[in-house]
C-alpha positions in Angstrom: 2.7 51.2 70.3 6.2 52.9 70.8 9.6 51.2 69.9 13.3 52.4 69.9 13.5 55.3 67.5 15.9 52.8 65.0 13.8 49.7 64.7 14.6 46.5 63.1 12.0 45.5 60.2 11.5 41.8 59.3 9.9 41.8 55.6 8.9 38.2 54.3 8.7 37.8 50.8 11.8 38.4 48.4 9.4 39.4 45.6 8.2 43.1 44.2 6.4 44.0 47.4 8.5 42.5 49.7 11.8 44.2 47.9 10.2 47.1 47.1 9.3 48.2 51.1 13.1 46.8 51.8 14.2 49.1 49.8 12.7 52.5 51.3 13.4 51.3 54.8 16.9 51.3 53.5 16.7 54.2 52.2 15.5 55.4 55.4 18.6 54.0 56.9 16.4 51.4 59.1 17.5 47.9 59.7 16.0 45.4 57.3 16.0 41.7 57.1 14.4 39.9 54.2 13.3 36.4 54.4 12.9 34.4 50.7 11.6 30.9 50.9 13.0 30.5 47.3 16.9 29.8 47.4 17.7 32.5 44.2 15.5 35.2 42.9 13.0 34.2 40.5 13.3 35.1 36.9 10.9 35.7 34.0 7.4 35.3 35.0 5.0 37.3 33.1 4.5 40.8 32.2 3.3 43.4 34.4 2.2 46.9 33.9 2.6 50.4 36.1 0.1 53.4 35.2 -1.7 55.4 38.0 -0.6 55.2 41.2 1.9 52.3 40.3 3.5 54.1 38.1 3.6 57.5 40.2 5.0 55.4 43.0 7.7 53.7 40.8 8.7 57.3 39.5 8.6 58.5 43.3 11.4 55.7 44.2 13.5 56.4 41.3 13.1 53.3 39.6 11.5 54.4 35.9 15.1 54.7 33.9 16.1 51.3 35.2 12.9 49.9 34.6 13.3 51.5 30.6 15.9 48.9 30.0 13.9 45.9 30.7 10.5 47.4 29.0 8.8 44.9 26.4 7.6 45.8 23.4 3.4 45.4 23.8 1.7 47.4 21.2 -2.0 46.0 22.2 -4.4 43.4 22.5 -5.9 41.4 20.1 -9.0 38.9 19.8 -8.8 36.1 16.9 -11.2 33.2 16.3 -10.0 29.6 15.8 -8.2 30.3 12.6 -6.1 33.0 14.1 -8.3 35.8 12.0 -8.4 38.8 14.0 -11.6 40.3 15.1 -11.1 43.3 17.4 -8.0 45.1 18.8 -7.4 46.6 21.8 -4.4 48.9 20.6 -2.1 50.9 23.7 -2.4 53.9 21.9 -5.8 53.9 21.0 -6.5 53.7 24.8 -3.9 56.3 26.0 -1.9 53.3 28.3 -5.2 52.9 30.1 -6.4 49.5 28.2 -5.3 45.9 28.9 -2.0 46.5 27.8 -0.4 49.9 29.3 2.6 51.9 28.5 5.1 50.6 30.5 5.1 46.3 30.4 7.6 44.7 32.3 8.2 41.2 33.0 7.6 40.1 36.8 11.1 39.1 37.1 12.2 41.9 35.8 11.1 44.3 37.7 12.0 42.2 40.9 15.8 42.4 39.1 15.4 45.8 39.0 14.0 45.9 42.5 16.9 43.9 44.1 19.9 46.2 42.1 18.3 49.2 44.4 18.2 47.1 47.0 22.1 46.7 47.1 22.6 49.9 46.1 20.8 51.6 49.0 22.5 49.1 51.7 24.9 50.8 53.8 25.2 47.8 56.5 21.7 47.8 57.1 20.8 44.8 55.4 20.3 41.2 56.0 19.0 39.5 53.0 18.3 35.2 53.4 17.4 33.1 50.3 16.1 29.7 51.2 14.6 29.9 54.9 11.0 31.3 55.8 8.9 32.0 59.0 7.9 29.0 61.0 6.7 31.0 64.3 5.5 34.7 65.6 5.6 35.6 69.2 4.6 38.8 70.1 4.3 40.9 73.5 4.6 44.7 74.0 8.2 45.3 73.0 8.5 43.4 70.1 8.5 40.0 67.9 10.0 36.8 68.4 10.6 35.2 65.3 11.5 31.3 64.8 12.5 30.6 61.2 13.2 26.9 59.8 16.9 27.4 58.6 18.2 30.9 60.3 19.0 31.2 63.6 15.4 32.9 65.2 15.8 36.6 66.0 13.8 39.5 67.5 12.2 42.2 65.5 10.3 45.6 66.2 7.5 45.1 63.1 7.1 42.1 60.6 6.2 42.9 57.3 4.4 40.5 55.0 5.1 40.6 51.9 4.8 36.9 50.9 1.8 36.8 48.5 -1.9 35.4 48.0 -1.2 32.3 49.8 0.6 34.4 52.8 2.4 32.2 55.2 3.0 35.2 57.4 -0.5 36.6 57.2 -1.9 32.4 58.5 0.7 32.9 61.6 -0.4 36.2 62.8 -3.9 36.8 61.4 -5.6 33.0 60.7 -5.8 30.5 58.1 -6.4 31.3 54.5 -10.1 30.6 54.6 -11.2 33.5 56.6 -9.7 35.7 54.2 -9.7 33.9 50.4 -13.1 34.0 48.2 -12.7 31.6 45.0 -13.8 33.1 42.2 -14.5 29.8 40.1 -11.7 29.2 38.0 -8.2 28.6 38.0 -4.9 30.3 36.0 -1.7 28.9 34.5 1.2 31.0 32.9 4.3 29.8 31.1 7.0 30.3 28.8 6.5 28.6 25.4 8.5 29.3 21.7 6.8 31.6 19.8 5.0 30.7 16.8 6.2 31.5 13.8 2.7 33.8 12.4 2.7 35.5 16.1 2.7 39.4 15.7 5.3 41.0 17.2 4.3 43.5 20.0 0.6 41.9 20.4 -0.9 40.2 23.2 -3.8 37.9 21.2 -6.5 36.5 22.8 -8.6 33.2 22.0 -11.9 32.9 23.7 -13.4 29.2 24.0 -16.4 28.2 26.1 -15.7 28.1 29.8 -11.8 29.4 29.2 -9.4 31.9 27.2 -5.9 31.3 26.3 -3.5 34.3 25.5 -0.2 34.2 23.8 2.2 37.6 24.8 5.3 38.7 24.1 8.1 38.1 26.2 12.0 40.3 26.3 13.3 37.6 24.4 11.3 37.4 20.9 12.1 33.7 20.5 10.2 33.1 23.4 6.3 33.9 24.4 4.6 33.9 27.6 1.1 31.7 27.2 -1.9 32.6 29.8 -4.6 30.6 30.8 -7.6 31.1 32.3 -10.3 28.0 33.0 -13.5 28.3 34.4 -14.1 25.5 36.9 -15.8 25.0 40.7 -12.9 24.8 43.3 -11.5 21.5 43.5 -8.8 21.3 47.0 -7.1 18.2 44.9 -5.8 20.4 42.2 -3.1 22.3 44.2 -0.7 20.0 44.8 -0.9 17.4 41.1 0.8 19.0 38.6 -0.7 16.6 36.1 -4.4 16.9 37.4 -3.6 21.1 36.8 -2.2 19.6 33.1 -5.3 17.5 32.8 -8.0 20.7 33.9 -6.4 22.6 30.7 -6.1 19.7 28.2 -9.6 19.3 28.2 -10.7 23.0 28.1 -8.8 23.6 25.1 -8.9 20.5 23.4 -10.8 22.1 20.5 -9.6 25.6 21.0 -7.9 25.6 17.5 -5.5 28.2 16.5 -2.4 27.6 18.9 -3.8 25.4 21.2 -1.7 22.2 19.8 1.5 24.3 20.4 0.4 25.9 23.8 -0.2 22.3 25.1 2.8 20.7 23.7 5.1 23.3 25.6 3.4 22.9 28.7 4.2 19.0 28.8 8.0 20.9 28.3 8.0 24.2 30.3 10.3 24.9 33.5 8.4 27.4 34.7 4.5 26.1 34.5 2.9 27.9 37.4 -0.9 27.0 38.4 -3.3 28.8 41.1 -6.7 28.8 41.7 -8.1 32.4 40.9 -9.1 33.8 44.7 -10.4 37.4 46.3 -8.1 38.3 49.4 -9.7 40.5 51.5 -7.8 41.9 55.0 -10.3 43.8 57.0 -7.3 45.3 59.2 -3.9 45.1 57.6 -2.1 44.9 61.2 -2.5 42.4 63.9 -0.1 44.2 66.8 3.4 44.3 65.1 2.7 42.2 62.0 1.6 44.3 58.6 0.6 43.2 55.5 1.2 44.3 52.2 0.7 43.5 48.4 -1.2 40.5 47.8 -1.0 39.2 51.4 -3.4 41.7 52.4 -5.4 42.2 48.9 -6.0 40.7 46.0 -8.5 40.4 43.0 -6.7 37.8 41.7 -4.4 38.1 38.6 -7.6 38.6 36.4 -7.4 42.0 37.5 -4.4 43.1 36.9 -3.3 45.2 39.8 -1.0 43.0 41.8 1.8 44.9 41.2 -0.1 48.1 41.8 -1.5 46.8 45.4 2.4 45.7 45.9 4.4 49.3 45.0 1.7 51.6 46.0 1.5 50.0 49.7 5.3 49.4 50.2 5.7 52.9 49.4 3.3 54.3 51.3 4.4 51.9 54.7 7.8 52.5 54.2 7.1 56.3 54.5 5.2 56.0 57.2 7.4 54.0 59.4 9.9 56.4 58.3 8.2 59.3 59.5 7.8 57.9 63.2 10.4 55.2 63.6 10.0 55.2 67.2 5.9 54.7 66.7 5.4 51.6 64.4 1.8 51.5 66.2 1.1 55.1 64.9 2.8 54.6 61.3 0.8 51.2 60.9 -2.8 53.0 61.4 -1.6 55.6 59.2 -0.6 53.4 56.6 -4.1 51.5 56.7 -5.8 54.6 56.2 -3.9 55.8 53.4 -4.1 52.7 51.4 -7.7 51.2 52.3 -9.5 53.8 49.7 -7.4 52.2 46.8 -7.3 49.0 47.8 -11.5 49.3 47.4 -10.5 50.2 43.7 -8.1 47.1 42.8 -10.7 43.9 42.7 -12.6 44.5 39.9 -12.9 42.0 37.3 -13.4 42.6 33.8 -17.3 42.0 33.0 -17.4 41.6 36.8 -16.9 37.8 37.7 -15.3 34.7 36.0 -18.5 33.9 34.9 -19.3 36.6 32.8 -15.4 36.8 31.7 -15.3 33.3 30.2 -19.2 32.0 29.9 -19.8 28.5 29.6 -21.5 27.7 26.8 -21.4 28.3 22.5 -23.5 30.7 22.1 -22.8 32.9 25.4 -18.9 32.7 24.2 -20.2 34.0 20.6 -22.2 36.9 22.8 -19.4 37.7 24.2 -16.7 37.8 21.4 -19.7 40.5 19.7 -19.6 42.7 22.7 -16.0 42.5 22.4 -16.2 43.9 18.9 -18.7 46.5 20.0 -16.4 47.4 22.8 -13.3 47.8 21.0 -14.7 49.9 18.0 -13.8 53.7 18.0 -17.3 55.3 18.7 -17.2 52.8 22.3 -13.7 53.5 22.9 -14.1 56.2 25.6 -16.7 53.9 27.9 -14.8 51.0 27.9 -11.9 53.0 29.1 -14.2 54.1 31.8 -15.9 50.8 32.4 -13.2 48.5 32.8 -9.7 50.5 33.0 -10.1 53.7 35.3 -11.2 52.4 38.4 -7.9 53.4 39.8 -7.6 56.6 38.2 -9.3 58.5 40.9 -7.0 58.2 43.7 -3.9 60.6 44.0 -1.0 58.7 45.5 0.1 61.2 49.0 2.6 62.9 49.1 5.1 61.1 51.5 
């Protein structure tokens, strides 16, 4: 596939791997259009980590001072029981950066912030950024993409990028409904803001595990506030993804006798602006391109949040597209196949679960949950130390982001 030597990229998705490929094109001085079904960026959201590749690829697009400012203060993980005693720790530092928690923690909206001030300062007329319309239609032929969006006027384009996430409108258009590519995983996540309680400790994510579910409370940029995570084991359920109160309902009853914070956790999510609810899926993209429509971040792969390398999938691909289409603007065919095979051996790295599936992360009964707070202990102590950090954090750490 050939094209004029200064193409004009569509990316959907205004979020970190949408922005963050938008923002080498521009740097490449090619024509970019962004497309953001929301009408205004979206703030807060909840802390996300670069190490590895994410964090060489961040330091490759000049982006570590700005992100500096915005870092939050995480010091570790910790496990209490219902009375809020602590029994095991999963400290940063004890784990080089390369537990749970690493050395740089950023909030989601954040780092999109930071992201988006790039953005406009890499824009010399090259840009054409629209809040509040999305795609509605792809047409493609040999030369190019016709485009229909809902609010815009429709448009032609050389490649579409999307960029728009798990639930990828772009990737249903051009590749085929969400069922040939989404896996549930048995259990569902909600994230929110909440106040933070007065005996929280500052700098420490803390854990409560509870038959069948685990609720977090983490540290957000503002200390008054706290970010609550939870996780709920449960068999899919199509009626949940639309009924805000059936979502409310699911997590009541899962952590009706959680104990600890539980009574405040539920109280601010009767409150909360920002409750967010998905069911926890696998995304799995056997070709990332389908003629002139690519896919990146999320869209294209995902272990769902439960593995904590969204934001890696999203900075490491838009970085290594971007170059690529960079390096042959007037051969988006060529620079797509080159970006697959570049990315495909880390994507294989990204999907793991800790313990290996929702099942063995949050087990359903008394004593399984008991099991598993003990191997948690036995996991965290300083002679085990060096496996777990093998076992369930360096997955990644084998692959060498290329050169570009």
């Amino acid at each position: 596939m050939s094209t004029s030597s200064s193409p004009h990229v569509l990316v959907a998705g205004g979020g970190i791997a949408g922005n963050a490929v938008a923002l080498q094109l521009l740097r490449n001085g090619i024509r970019t259009t962004v497309v953001e079904r929301a009408t205004a960026p979206r703030p807060g959201g909840q802390a996300v980590d670069l190490r590895g590749p994410s964090k060489a690829a961040a330091e490759r697009m000049d982006l570590l001072d700005a992100i500096a400012q915005y870092q939050l203060d995480e010091r570790g993980m910790s496990y209490v029981d219902g009375d809020g005693a602590i029994y095991a720790r999963m400290a940063m530092a004890d784990f080089d950066g390369r537990g749970a928690v690493a050395d740089i923690e950023i909030t989601r909206g954040d780092l999109n912030q930071v992201l988006l001030d790039a953005v406009a300062a890499a824009d010399a007329g090259h840009l054409d950024y629209r809040y509040g319309d999305r795609i509605e239609r792809i047409d493609q032929d040999g030369t190019g993409v016709e485009v229909t969006f809902t609010a815009g006027p429709n448009a032609r384009f050389d490649l579409v990028i999307g960029a728009d996430g798990v639930h990828s409108a772009t990737r249903a258009l051009a590749f085929g409904p969400e069922s040939e590519f989404a896996t549930p995983l048995g259990g569902y996540g909600a994230f929110f803001t909440m106040p933070s309680p007065a005996d929280i400790e500052p700098g420490w994510f803390a854990m409560r595990m509870v038959p069948g579910a685990m609720m977090g409370i983490r540290p957000d940029r503002n200390p008054a506030t706290s970010k609550a995570i939870l996780t709920v084991r449960a068999a899919p359920d199509p009626a949940l993804r639309r009924d805000p109160d059936a979502q409310r309902a699911l997590i009541r009853t899962a952590f009706a006798d959680a104990g600890w914070h539980a009574p405040a956790v539920l109280a601010a999510m009767e409150s909360t602006t920002d409750f967010y609810f998905d069911e926890l899926i696998r995304v799995d993209v056997p070709a990332l391109s389908r003629g002139r429509v690519t896919l990146i971040g999320d869209a294209c792969s995902c272990g769902s949040p439960l593995s904590g390398m969204g934001t890696a999938t999203a900075l490491v691909g838009a970085y290594l597209l971007a170059a690529e289409i960079a390096a042959t603007p007037g051969d988006l065919g060529g620079a797509q196949q080159r970006y697959q095979d570049a990315i495909m051996p880390f994507l294989a790295t990204t999907k793991d679960i800790p313990g290996g599936s929702v099942a063995m992360m949050l087990p359903n009964t008394r004593l399984m949950t008991a099991l598993a707070r003990l191997n948690v202990r036995i996991m965290m102590s300083r002679p085990m130390r060096p496996l777990t950090k093998r076992i369930y954090f360096g997955h990644t750490d084998d692959f060498a982001l290329p050169e570009c």
